[in-house]
N, CA, C and O of each residue as an XYZ file, in Angstrom:
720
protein
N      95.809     93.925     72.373
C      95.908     92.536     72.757
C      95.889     92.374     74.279
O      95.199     91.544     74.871
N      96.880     93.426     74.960
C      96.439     93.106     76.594
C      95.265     94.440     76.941
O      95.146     94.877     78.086
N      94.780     94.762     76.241
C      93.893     95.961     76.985
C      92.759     95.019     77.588
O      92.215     94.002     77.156
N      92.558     96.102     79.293
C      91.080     95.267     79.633
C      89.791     95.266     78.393
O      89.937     95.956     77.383
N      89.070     94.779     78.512
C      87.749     94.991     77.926
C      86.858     95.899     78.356
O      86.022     96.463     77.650
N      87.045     96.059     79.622
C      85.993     96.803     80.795
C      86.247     98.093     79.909
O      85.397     98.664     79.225
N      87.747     98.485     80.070
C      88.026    100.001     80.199
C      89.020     99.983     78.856
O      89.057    101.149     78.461
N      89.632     99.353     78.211
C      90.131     99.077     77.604
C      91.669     99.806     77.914
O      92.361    100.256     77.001
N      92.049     99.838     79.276
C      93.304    100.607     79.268
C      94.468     98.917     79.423
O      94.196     97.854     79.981
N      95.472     99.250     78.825
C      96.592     98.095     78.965
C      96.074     97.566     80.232
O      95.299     98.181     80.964
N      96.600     96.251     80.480
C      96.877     95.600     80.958
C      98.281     95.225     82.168
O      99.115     96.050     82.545
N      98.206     93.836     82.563
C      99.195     93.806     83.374
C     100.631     93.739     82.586
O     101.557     94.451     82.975
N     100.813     92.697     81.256
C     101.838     93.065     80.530
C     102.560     94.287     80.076
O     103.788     94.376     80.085
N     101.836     95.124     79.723
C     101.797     96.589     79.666
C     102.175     97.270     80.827
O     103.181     97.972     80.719
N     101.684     97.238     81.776
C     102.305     97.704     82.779
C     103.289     97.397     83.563
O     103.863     98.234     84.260
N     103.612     96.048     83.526
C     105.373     95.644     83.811
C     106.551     95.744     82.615
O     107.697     95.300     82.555
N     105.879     96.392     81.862
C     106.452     97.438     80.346
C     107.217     98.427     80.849
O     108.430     98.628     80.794
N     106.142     99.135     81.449
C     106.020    101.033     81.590
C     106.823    100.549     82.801
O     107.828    101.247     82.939
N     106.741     99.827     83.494
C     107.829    100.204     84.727
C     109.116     99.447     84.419
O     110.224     99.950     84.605
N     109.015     98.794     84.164
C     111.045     98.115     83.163
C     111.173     99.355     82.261
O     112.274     99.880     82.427
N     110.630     99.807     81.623
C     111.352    100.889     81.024
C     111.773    102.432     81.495
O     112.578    103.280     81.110
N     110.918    102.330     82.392
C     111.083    103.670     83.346
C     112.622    103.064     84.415
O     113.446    103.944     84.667
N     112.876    101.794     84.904
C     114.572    101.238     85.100
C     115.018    101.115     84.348
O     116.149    100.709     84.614
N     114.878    101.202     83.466
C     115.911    100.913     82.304
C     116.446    102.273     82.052
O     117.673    102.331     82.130
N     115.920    103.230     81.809
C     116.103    104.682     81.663
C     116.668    104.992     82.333
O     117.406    105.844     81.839
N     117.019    104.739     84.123
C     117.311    104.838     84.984
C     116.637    106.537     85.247
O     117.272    107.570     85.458
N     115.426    106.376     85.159
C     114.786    108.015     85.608
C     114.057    107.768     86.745
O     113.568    106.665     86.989
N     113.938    108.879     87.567
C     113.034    108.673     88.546
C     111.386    109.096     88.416
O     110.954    110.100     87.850
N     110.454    107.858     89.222
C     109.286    108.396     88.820
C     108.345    107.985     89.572
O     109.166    107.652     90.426
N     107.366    107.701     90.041
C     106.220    107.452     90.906
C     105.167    106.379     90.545
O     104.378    106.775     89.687
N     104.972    105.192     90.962
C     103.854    104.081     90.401
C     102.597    104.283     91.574
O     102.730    104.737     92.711
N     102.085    104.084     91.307
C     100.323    104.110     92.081
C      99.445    103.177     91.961
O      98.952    102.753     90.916
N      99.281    102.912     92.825
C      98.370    101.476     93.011
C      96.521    101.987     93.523
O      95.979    102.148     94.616
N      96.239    102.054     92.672
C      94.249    102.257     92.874
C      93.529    101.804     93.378
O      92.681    102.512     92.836
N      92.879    101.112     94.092
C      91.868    100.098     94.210
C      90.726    100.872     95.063
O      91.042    101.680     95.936
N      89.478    100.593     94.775
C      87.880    101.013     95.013
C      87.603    100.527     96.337
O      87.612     99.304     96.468
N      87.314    101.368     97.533
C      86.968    100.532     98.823
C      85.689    100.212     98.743
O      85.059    100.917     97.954
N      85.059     99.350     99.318
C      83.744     98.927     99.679
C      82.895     98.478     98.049
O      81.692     98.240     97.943
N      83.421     98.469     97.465
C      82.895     97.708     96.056
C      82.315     96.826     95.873
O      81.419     96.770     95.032
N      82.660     95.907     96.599
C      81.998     94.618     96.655
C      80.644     94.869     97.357
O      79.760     94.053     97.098
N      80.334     95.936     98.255
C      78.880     95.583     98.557
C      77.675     96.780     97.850
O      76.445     96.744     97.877
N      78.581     97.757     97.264
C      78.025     98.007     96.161
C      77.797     97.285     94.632
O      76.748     97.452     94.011
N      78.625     96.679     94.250
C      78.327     95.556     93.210
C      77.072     94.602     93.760
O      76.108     94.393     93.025
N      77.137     94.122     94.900
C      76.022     93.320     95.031
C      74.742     94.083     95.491
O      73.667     93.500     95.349
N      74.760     95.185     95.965
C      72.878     96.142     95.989
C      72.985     96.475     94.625
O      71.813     96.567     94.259
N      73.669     96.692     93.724
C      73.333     97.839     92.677
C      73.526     96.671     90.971
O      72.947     96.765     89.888
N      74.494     95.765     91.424
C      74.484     95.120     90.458
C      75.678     95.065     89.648
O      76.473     96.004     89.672
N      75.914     93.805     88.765
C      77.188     93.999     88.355
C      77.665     95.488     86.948
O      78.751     95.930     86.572
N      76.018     95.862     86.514
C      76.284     95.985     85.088
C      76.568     98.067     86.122
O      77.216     98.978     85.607
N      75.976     98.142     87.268
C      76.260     99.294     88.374
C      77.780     99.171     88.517
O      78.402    100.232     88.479
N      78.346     98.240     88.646
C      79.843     97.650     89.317
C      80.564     98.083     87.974
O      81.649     98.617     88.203
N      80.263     97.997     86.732
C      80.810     97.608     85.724
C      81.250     99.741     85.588
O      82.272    100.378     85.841
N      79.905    100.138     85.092
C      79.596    101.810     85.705
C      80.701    102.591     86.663
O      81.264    103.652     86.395
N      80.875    101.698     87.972
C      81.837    102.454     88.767
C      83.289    101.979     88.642
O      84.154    102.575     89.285
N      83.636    100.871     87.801
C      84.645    100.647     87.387
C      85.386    101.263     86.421
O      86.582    101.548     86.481
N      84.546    101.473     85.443
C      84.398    102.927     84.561
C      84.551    104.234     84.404
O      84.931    104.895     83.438
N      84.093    104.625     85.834
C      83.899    106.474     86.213
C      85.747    106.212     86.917
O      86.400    107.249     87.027
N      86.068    105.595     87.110
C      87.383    105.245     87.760
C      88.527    105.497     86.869
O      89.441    106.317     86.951
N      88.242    104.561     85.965
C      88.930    104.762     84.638
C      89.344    106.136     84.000
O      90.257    106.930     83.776
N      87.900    105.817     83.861
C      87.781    107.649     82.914
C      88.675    109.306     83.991
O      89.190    110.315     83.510
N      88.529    108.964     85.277
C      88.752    109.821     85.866
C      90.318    109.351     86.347
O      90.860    110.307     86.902
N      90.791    108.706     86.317
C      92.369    108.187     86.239
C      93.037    108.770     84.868
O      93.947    109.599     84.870
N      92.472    108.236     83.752
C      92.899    108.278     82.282
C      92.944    109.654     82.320
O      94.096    110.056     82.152
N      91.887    110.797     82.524
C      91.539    111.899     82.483
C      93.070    112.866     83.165
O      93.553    113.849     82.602
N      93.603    112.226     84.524
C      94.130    112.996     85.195
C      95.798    112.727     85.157
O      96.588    113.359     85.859
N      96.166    111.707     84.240
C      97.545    111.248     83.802
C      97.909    112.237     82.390
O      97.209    112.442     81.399
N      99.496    112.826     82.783
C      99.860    113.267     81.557
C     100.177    112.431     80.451
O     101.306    111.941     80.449
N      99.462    112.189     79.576
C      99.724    111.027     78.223
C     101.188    111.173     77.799
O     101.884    110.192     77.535
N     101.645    112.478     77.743
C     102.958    112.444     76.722
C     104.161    111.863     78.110
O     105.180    111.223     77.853
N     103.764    112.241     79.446
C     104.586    111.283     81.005
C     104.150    110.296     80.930
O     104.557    109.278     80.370
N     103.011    110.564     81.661
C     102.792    108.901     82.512
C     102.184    108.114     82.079
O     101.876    108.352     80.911
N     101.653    106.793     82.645
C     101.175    105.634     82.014
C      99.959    105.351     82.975
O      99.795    105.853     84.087
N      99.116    104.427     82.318
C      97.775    104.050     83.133
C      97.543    102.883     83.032
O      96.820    102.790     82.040
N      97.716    101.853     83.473
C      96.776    100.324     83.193
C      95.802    100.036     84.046
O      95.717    100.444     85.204
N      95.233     99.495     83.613
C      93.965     98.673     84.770
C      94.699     97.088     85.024
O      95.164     96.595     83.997
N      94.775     96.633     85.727
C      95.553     95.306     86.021
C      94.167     94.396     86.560
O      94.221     93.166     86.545
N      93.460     94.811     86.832
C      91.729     94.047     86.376
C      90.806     94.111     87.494
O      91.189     94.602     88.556
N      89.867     93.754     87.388
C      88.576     93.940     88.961
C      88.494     95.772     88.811
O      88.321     96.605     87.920
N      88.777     95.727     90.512
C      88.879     97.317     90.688
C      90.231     98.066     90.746
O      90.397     99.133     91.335
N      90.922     97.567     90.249
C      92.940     97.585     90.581
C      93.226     98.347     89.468
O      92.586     98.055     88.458
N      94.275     99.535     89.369
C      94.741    100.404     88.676
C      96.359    100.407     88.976
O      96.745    100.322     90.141
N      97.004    100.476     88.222
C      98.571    101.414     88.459
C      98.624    102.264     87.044
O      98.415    102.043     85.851
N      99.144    103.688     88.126
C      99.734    104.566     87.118
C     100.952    104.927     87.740
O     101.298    105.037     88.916
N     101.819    105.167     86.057
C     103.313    105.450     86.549
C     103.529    107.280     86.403
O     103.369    107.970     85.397
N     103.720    107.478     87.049
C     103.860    109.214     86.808
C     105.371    109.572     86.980
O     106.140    109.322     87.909
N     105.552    110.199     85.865
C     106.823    110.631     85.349
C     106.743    112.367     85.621
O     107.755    113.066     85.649
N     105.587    112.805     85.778
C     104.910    114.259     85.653
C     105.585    114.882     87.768
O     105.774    114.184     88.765
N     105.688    116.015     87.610
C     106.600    116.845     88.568
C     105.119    116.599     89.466
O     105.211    116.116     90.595
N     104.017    116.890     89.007
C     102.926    117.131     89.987
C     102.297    116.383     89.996
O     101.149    116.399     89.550
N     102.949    115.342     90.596
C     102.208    113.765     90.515
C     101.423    113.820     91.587
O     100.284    113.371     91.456
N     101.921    114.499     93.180
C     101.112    114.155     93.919
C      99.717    114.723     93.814
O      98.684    114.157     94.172
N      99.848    116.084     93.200
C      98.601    117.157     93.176
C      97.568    116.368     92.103
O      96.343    116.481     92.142
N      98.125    115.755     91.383
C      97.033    114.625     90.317
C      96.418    113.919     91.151
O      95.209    114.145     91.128
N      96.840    112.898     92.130
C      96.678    111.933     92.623
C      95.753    112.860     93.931
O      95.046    112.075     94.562
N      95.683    113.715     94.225
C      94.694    114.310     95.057
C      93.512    114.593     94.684
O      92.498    114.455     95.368
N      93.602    115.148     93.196
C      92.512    115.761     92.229
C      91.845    114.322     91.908
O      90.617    114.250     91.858
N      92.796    112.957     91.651
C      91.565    111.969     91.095
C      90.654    111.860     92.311
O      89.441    112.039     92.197
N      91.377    111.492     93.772
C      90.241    111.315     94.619
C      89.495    112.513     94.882
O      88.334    112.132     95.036
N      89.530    113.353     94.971
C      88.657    114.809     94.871
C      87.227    114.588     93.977
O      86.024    114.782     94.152
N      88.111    114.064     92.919
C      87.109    114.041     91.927
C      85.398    112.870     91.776
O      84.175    113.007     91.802
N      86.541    111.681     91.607
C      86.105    110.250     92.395
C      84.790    110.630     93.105
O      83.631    110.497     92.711
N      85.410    111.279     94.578
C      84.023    111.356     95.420
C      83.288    111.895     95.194
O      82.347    111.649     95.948
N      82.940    113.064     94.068
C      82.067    113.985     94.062
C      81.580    113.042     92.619
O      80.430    113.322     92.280
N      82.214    112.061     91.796
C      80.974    111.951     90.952
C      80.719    110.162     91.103
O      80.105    109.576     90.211
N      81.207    109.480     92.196
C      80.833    108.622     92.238
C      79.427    108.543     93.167
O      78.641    107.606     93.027
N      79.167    109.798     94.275
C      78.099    109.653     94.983
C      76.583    109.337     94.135
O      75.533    108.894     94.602
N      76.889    109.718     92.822
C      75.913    110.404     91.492
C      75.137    108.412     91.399
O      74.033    108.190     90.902
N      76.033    107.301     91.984
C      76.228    106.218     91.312
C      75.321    105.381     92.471
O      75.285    104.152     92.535
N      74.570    106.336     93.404
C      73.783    105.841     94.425
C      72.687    106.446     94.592
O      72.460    107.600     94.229
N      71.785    105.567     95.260
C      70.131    106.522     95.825
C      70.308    107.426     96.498
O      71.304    107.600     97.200
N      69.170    108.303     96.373
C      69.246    109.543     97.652
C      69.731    108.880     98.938
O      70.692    109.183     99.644
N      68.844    107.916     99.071
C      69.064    107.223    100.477
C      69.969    107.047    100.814
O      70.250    107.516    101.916
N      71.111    106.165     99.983
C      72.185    105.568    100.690
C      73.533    106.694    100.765
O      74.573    106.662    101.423
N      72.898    107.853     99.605
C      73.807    109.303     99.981
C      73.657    109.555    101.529
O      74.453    109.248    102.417
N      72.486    110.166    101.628
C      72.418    110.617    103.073
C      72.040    109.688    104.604
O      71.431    109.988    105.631
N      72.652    108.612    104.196
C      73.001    107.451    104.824
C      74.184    107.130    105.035
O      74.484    106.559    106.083
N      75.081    107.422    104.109
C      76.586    107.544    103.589
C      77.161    106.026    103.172
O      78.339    105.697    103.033
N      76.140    105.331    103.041
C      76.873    103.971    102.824
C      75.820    103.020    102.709
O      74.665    103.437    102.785
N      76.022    101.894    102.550
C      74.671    100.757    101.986
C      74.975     99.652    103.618
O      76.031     99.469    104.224
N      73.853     99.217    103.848
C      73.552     98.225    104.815
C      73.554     97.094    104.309
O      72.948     97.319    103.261
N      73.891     95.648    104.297
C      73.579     94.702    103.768
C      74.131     93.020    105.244
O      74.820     93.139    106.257
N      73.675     92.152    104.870
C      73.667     91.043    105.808
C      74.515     90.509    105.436
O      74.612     90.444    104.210
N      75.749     89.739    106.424
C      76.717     89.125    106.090
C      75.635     87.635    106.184
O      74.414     87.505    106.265
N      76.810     86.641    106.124
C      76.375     85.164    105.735
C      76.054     84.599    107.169
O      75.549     83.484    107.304
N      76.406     85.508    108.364
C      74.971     84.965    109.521
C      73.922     85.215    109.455
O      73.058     84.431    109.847
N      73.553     86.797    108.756
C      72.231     87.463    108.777
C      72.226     88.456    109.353
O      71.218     88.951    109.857
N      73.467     88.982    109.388
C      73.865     90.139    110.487
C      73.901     91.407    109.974
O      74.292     91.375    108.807
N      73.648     92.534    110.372
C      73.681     93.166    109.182
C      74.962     94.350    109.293
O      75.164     94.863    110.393
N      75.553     94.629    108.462
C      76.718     95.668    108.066
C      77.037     96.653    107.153
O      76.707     96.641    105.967
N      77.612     97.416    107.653
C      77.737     98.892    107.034
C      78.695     98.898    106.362
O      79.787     98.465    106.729
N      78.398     99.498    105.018
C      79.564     99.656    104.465
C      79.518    101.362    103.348
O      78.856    101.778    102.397
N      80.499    101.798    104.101
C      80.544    103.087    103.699
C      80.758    103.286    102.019
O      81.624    102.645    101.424
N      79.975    104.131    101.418
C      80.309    104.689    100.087
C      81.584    104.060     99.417
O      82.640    103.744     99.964
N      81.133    103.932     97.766
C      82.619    103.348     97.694
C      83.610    104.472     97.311
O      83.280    105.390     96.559
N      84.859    104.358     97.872
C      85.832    105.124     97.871
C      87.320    104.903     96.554
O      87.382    104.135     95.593
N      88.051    105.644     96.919
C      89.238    104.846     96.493
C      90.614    105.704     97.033
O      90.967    106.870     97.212
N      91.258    104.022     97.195
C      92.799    104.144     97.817
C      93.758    104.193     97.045
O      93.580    103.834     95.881
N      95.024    104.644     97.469
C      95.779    104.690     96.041
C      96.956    104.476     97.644
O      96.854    104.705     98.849
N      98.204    103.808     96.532
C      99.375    103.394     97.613
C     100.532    103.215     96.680
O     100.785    102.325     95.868
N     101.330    104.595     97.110
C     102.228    105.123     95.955
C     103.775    104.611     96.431
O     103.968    104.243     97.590
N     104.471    104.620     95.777
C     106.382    104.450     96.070
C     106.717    105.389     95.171
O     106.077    105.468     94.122
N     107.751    106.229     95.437
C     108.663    107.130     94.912
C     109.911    106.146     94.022
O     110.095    105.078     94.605
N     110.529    106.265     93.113
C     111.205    105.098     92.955
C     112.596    105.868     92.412
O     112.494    106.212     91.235
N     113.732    106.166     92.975
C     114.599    106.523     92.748
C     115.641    105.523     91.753
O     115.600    104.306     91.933
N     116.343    105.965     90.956
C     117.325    105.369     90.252
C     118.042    104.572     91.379
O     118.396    104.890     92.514
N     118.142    103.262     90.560
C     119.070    102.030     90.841
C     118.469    101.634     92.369
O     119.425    101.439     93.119
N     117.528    101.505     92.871
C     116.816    102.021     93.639
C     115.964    100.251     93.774
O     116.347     99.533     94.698
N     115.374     99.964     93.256
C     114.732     98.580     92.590
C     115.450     98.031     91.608
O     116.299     98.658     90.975
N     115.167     96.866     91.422
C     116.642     95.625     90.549
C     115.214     95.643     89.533
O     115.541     96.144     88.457
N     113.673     95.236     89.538
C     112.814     94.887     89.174
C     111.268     95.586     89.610
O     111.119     96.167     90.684
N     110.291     95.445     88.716
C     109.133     95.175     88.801
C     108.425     94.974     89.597
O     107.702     95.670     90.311
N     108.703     93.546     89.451
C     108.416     92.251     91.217
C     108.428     92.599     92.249
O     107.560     92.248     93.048
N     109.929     93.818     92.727
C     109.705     94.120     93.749
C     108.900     95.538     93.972
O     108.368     95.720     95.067
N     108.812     96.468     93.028
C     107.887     97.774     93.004
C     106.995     97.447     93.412
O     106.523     98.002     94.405
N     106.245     96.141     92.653
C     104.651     95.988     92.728
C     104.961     95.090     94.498
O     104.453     95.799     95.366
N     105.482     94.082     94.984
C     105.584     93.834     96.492
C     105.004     95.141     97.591
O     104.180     95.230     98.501
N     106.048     96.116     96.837
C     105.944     97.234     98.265
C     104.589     98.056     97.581
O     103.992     98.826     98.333
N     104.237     97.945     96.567
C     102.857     99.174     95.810
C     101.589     98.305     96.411
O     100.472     98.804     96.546
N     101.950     96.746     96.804
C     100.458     96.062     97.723
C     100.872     96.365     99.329
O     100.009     96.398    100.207
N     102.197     96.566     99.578
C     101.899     97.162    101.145
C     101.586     98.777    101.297
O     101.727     99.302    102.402
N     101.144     99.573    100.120
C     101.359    100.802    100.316
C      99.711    101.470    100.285
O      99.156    102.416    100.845
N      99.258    100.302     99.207
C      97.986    100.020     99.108
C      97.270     99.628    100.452
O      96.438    100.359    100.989
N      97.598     98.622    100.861
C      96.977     98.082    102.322
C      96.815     99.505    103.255
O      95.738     99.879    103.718
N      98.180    100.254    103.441
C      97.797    101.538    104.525
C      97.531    102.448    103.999
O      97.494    103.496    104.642
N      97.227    102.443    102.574
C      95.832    103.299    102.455
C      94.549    103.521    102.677
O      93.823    104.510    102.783
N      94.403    102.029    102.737
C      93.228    101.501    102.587
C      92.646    101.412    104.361
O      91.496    101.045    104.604
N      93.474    101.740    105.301
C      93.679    101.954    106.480
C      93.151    103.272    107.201
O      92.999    103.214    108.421
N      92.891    104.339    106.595
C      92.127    105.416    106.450
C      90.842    105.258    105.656
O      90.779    104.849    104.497
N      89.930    105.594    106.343
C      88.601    105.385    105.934
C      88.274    106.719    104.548
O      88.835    107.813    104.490
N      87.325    106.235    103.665
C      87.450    107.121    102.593
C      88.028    107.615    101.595
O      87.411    108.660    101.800
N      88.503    107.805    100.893
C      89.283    108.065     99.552
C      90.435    108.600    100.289
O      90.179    109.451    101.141
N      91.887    108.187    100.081
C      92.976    108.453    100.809
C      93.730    107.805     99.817
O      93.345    106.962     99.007
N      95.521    108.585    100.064
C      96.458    107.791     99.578
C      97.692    108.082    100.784
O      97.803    108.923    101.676
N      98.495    106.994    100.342
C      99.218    106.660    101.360
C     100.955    106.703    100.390
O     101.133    105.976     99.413
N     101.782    107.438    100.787
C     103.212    107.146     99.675
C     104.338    106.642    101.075
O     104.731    107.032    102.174
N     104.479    105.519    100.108
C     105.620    104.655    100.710
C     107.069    105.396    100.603
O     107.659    105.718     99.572
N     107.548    105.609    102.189
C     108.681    106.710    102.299
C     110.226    105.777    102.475
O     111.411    106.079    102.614
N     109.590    104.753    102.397
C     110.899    103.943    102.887
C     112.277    103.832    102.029
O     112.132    104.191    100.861
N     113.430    103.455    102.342
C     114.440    103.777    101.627
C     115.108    101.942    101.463
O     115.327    101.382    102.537
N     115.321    101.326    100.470
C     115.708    100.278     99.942
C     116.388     99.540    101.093
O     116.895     98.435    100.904
């Protein structure tokens, strides 16, 4: 009922599930925030049903790299992911998806814009701009018991953790070290 359609992984209900129940447990565990850099100007050279493709290889290679019987995966929609990792080697996952990511998303472009490293296209003066390969960021919080009251606020600090990922050019993640 909440799974995307795209990818069919849960949803946003679902995923403010997996993290109320991971406080409720009072266990400690790790949420991750995904999102695809430069997408948007690959969706528009390559197309949506291309967009739809790299939304996909994302999926599959997220879903692929979460322990099912730990952690959790939703797509929360567009190019946006959280996974909750309950698993000891969360960070070494979260290295391996982008590892992975880059080596089979290049597959999802022309020779050209491989050894170009990125697609050219005109903004709405006529100007034209670069936009590097699409990548992906991930922007993690550690979440210690009693630590967060809620959800609401996990996901607050998982979009500032996201932003300075996304702050490093290229597939990068960024873990939020801060203390409550």
């Amino acid at each position: 009922r909440y799974a995307n359609p795209l990818t069919l992984l849960p949803g946003n209900v679902p995923i403010d599930e997996a993290i109320l129940n991971c406080l409720s447990a009072k266990v400690r565990f790790v949420v991750g925030y995904f999102d695809l850099d430069n997408f948007k100007a690959f969706n528009d050279v390559y197309g949506y049903r291309a967009g739809d493709a790299m939304i996909q290889l994302a999926a599959k290679i997220l879903g692929e790299s979460v322990d099912p019987t730990l952690d959790f995966l939703g797509h929360v929609g567009g190019d946006d992911y959280v996974a909750v990792f309950k698993s000891a080697d969360w960070e070494l996952r979260v290295q391996q998806v982008l590892a992975r990511f880059d080596a089979e998303a290049r597959h999802h472009f022309t020779q050209e814009h491989q050894a170009l490293g990125g697609i050219v296209t005109n903004n709405r003066q006529g100007q034209a701009v670069f936009h590097p390969l699409t990548s992906l960021s991930a922007g993690l919080i550690r979440v210690d018991v009693g630590e967060f009251d809620s959800h609401a606020e996990i996901s607050q600090r998982l979009v500032e953790a996201k932003k300075m990922a996304k702050l490093t050019p290229g597939s990068s993640y960024f873990i939020d070290r801060r203390q409550r």
